[in-house]
N, C-alpha and C positions, 0 to 999 in steps of 0.2 A: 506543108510550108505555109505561115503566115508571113505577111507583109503588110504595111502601110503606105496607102500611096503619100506622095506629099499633101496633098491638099485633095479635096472633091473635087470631081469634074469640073464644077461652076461656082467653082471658087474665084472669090474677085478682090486681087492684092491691092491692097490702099497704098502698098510702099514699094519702091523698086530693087526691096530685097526680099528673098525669100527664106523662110524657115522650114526644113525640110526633116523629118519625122519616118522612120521606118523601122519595124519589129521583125525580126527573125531571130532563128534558136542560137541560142549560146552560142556552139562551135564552128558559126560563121561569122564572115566578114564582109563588108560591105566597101565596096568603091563607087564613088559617087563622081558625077562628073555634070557638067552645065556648057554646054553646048560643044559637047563632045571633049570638052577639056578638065582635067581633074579640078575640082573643086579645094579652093585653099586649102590647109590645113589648118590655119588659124578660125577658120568659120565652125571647125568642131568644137561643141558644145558638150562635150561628153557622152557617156553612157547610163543608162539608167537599166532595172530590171524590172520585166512585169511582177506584179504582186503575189502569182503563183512559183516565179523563180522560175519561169522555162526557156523566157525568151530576154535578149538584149534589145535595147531600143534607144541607139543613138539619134545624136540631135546635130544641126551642121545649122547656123542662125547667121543673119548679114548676106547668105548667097547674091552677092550682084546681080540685078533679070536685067533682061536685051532688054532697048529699049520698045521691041514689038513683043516678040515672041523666045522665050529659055527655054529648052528642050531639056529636062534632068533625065538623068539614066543612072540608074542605082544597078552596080552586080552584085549578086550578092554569092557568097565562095565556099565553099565547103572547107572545114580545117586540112583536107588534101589539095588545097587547091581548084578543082575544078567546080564549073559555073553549076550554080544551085538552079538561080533563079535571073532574069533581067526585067528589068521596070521600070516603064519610061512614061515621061509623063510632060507635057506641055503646059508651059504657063504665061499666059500672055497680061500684058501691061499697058494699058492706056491712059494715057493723061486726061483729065478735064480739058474741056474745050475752050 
């Protein structure tokens, strides 16, 4: 199983939205969610495939972040259904002083 988290650990967002990037194979799917609540569906950005053709690698752009701390949590699903993988990842936002 590969995966992409959203961003590096010590990634530091300039915007108070986020762009969220994650690769897994073809015959899964992905739920994504920002602080425990499903993530618009208007924020998907579509699909793309890596360049060998093994894996999907949807894009979700504009995610609204708290204004401290966004908790994202990606499932991602096997084409039966059950949970492949989960992947979570915190992203905090601070304003200039």
């Amino acid at each position: 199983m590969h995966s992409c988290s959203p961003a590096p650990p010590d990634h530091n967002s300039r915007t108070p939205a986020l762009r969220v990037v994650i690769r897994h194979r073809l015959e899964q799917n992905v739920d994504l969610f920002a602080n425990g609540k499903p993530v618009d569906p208007l924020a998907f950005d579509g699909v793309s495939r890596s360049p060998d053709g093994q894996f999907a690698i949807p894009t979700w752009r504009g995610i609204p972040s708290d204004p401290e701390t966004t908790r994202l949590t990606a499932v991602l699903r096997n084409s039966n259904g059950s949970v492949a993988e989960l992947l979570e990842r915190s992203v905090m936002f601070t304003s200039a002083p």
